[in-house]
C-alpha positions as CSV (number, residue, x, y, z in Angstrom):
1,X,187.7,137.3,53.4
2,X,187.1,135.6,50.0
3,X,184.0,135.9,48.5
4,X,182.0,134.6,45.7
5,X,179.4,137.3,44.0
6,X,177.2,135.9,41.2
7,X,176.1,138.7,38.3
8,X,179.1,140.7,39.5
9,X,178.4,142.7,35.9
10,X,174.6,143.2,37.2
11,X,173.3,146.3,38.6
12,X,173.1,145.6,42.2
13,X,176.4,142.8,42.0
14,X,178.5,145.5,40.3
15,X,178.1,148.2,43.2
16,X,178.2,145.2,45.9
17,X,181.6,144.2,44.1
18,X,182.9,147.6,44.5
19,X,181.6,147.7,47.9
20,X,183.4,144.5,49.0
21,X,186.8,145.5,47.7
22,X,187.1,149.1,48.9
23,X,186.4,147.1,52.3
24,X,189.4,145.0,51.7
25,X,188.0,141.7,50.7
26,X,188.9,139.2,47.8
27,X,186.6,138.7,45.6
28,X,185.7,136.4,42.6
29,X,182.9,137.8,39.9
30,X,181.0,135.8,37.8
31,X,178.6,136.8,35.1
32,X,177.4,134.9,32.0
33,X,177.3,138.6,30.0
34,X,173.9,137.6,28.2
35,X,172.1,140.0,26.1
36,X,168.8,140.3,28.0
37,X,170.3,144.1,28.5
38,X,173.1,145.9,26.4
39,X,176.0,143.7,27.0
40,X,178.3,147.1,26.7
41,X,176.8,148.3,30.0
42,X,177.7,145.3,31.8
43,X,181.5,145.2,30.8
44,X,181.5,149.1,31.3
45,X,180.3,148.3,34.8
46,X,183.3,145.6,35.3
47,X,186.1,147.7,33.8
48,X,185.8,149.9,36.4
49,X,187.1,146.7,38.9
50,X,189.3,144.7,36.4
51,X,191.9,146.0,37.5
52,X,191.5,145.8,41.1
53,X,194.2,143.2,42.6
54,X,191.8,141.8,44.4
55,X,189.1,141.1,41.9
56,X,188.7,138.0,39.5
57,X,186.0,137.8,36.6
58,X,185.3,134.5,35.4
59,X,182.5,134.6,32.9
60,X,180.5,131.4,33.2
61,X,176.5,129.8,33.5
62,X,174.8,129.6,36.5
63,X,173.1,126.7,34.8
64,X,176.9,124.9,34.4
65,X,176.5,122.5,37.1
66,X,179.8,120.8,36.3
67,X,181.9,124.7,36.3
68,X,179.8,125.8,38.8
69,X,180.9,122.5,41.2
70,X,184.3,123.3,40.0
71,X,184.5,126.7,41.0
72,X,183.5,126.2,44.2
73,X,186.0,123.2,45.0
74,X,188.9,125.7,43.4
75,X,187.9,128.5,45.0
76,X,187.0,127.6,48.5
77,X,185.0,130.6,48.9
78,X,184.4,132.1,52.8
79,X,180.6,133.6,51.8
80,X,178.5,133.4,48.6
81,X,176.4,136.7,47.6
82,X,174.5,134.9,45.2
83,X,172.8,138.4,43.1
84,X,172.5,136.8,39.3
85,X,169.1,135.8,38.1
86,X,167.2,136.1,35.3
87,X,165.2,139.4,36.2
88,X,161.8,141.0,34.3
89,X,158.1,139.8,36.0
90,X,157.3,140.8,31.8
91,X,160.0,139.0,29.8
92,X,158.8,136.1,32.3
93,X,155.5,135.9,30.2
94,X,157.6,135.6,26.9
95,X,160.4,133.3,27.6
96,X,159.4,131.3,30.7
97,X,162.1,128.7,30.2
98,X,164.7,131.2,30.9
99,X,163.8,131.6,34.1
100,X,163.8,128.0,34.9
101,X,167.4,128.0,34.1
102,X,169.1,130.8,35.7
103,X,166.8,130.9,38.8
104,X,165.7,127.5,39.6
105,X,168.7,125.3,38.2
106,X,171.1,128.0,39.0
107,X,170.1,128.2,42.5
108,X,170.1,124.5,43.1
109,X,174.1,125.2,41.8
110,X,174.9,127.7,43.7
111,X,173.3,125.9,47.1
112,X,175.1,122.2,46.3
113,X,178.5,124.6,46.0
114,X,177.9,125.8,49.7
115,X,177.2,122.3,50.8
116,X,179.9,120.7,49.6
117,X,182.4,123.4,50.5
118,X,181.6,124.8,53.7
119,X,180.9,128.0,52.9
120,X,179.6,129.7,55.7
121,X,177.2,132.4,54.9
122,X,174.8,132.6,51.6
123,X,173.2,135.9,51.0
124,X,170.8,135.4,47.4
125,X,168.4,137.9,46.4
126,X,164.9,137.4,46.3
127,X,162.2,139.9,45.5
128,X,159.4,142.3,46.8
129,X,157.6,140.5,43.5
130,X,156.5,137.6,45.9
131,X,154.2,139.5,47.6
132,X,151.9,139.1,44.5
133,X,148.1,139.0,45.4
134,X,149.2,140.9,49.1
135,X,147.2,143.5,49.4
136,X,147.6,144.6,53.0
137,X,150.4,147.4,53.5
138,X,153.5,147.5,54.2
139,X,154.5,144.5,53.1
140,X,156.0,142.7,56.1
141,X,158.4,138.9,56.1
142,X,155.9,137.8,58.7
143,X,153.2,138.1,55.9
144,X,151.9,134.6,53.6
145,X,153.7,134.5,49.8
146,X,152.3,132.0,48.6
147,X,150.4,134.0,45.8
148,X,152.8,135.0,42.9
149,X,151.4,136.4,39.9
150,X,154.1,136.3,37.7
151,X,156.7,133.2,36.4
152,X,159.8,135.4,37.9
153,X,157.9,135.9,41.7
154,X,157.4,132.3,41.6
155,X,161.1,131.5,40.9
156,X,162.1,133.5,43.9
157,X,159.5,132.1,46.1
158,X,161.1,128.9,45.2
159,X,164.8,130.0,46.0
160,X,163.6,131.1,49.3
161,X,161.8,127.9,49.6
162,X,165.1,125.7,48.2
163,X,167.3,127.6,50.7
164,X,165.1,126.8,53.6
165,X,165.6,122.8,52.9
166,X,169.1,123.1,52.6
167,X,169.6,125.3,55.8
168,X,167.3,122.8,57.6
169,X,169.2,119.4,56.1
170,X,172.9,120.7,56.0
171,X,172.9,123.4,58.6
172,X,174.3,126.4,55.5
173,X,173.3,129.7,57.2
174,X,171.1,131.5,53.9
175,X,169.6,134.7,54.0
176,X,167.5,136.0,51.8
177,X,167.6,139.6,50.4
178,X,163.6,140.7,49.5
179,X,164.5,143.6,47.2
180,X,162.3,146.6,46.5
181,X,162.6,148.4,42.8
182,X,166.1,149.0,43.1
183,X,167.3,152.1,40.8
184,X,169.9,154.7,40.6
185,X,173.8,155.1,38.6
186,X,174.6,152.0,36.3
187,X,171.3,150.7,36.7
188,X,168.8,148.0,34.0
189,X,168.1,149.3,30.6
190,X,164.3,147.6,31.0
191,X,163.8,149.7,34.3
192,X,161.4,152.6,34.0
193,X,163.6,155.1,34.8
194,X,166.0,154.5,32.3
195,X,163.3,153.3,29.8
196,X,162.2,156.6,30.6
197,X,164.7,158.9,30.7
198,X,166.2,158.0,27.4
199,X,163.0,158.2,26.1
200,X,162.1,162.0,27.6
201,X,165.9,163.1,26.1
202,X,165.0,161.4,22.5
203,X,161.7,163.4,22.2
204,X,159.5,159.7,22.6
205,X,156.7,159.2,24.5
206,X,156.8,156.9,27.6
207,X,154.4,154.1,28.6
208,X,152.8,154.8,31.9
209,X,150.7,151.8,33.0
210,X,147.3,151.3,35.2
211,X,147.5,155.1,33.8
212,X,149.9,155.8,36.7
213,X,147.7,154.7,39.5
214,X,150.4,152.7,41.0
215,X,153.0,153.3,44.2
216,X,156.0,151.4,44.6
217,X,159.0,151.5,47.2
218,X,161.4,153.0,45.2
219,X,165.2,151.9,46.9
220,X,168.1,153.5,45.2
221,X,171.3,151.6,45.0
222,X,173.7,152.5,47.7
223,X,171.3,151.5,50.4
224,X,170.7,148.6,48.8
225,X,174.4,147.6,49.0
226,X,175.3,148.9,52.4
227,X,172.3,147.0,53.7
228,X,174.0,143.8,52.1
229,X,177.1,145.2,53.3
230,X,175.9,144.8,56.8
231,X,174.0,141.5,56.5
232,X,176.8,139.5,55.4
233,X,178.1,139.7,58.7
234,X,174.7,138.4,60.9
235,X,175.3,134.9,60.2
236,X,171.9,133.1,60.6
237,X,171.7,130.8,63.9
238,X,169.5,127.8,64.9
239,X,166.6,129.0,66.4
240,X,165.5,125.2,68.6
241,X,162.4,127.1,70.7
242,X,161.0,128.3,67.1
243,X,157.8,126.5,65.3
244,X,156.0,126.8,62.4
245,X,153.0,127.2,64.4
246,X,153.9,130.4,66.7
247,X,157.2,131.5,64.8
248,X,158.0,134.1,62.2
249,X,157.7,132.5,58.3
250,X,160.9,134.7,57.7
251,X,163.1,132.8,59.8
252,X,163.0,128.7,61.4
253,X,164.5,126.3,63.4
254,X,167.3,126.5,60.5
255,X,170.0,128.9,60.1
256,X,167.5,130.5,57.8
257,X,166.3,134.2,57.5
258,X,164.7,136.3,54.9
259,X,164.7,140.3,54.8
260,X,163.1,142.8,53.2
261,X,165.4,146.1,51.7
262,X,163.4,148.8,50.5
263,X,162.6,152.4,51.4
264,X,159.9,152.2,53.3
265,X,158.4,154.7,51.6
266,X,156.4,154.1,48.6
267,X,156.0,156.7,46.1
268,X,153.0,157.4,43.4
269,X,154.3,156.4,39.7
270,X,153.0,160.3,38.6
271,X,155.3,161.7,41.6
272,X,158.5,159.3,40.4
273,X,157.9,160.7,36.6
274,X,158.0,164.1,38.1
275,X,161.1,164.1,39.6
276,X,162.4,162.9,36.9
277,X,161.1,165.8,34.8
278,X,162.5,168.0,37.3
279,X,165.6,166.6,37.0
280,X,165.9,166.5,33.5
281,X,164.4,170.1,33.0
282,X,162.0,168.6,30.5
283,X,158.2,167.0,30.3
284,X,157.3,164.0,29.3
285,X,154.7,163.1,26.6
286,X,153.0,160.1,28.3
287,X,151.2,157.1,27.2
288,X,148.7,156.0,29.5
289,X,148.2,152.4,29.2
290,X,145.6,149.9,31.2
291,X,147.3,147.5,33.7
292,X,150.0,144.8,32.3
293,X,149.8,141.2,33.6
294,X,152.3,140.1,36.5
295,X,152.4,143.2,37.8
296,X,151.0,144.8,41.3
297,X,149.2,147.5,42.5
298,X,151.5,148.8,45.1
299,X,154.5,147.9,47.2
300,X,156.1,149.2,50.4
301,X,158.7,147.3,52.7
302,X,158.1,146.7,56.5
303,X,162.0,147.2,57.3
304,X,161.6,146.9,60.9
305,X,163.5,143.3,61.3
306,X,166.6,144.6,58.9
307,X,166.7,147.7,61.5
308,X,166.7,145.6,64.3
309,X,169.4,143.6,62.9
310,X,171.6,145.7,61.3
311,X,170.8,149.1,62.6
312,X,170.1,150.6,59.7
313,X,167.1,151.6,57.0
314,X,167.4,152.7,53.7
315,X,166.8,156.5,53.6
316,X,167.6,158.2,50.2
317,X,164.6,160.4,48.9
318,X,163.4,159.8,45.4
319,X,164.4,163.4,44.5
320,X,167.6,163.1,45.4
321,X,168.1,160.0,43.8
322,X,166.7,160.8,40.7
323,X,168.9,163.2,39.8
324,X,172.3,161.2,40.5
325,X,171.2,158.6,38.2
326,X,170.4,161.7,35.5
327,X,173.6,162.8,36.5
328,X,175.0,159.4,35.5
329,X,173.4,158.9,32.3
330,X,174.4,162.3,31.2
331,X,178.0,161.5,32.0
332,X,178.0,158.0,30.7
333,X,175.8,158.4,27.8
334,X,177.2,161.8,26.6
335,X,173.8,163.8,26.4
């Protein structure tokens, strides 16, 4: 099939790229390469599919409407994974425009290309971040969102909320991917693993916020992907018998659905920074710091809808996780 995946140089888009065309798909990157993150890792991550036959980078703006409509009428893509975004809940404080560019006009972009093109399945990714005031645990797609406490939850509230409208008025199956701290090989500079490993292997200190009283569902990478892997092929359906009033708020009457992928087993910040230090054969000198604004407490995914739907449930154990992204960095970074 021919596919479309937005931030194909991003973390998760990368090894969902990779994914796609070992299964034998076609598929058409697209990336704007900004420098919110070393732009070296990024084209590191797409030399290693340039040269796959089946594999196109185009480097444009999700906020192009006018090459983003183009695309789309050239392309005539099959199924949209729609991963690129402006991510960081804290760069969200500083630069709050950024986020209405890439995630609210972009989105818009990406939907108006599957409704003028009949594409039939859009998978975008959302974020555990819209669970923001939640409290109750796990954190379960039948629960309310409607409390965001940073600019970037808010933006993917709204994509969910923008891909509900268009399911409902032009019948485009969307799902949406509810992502849970995704880590592991090739992953974000401004993620606290690799904030901290370099800094543990350069002798600096690392930051360790609500001094470390915090838990979240760490998910590493590859069961991130081979869940998307899986969903691309459960194609939303009209649901007629369901109503706001006695159906789930993660799917509708629309070819609409929303998921969450995480571990399902949330982790205490002090345990992550251990097996990190175990991994690294080295302690870290830490900084404990008072809560930051935007973020949560704690998070942990109720994956009991993606099981039933795809038969599967992310799995890896933080340990083991750990230590292939150490692996990684050592390899890539030469240390």
């Amino acid at each position: 099939m021919k596919y479309l995946v937005t931030g194909a140089a991003g973390f998760i888009g990368f090894h969902v790229t990779q994914r796609l065309l070992d299964a034998g798909h076609q598929v058409i990157g697209i990336d704007n390469l900004n420098d919110y993150y070393d732009v070296n890792l990024k084209k590191a991550r797409l030399e290693l599919v340039n040269n796959h036959p089946e594999f196109t980078f185009i480097k444009i703006d999700l906020a192009d409407r006018e090459g983003i409509a183009s695309l789309f009428r050239e392309q005539r893509f099959q199924r949209v994974i729609h991963l690129a975004a402006q991510a960081g809940v804290r760069y969200s404080l500083e630069n709050p425009l950024a986020y209405a560019d890439a995630n609210l006009i972009g989105h818009l972009n990406i939907l108006e290309g599957c409704r003028h093109n009949q594409v039939e399945h859009l998978l975008y990714a959302s974020s555990s971040s819209v669970y923001g005031l939640n409290r109750k645990l796990p954190f379960s797609t039948d629960d309310s969102v409607d409390h965001p406490v940073s600019l970037y939850a808010a933006t993917k509230k709204a994509n969910e909320l923008m891909s509900h409208t268009y399911s409902h008025l032009y019948g485009i199956p969307t799902t949406g991917l509810r992502f849970f701290t995704v880590y592991g090989p090739w992953g974000r500079p401004d993620m606290a693993l690799f904030k901290f490993t370099r800094a543990i292997l350069t002798g600096e200190s690392i930051d360790v916020y609500n001094n470390g009283e915090m838990r979240r569902d760490f998910t590493y990478i590859d069961d991130i992907a081979e869940s998307i892997l899986r969903l691309q092929d459960i194609i939303p359906q009209r649901d007629e018998n369901w109503t706001v009033e006695t159906g789930n708020p993660a799917s509708s009457s629309a070819p609409y659905r929303v998921y969450n992928i995480g571990n399902s087993q949330p982790v205490m910040l002090m345990d992550y920074i251990k097996a990190l230090e175990n991994a690294l054969g080295q302690t870290a000198t830490k900084n404990m710091l008072p809560m930051q604004p935007g973020d949560v407490l704690d998070t942990s995914a109720d994956t009991s809808a993606l099981y039933k739907a795809i038969g599967y449930k992310p799995q890896t154990a933080v340990a083991e996780g750990v230590a292939r992204f150490v692996a990684w960095y050592r390899d890539f970074y030469q240390v």
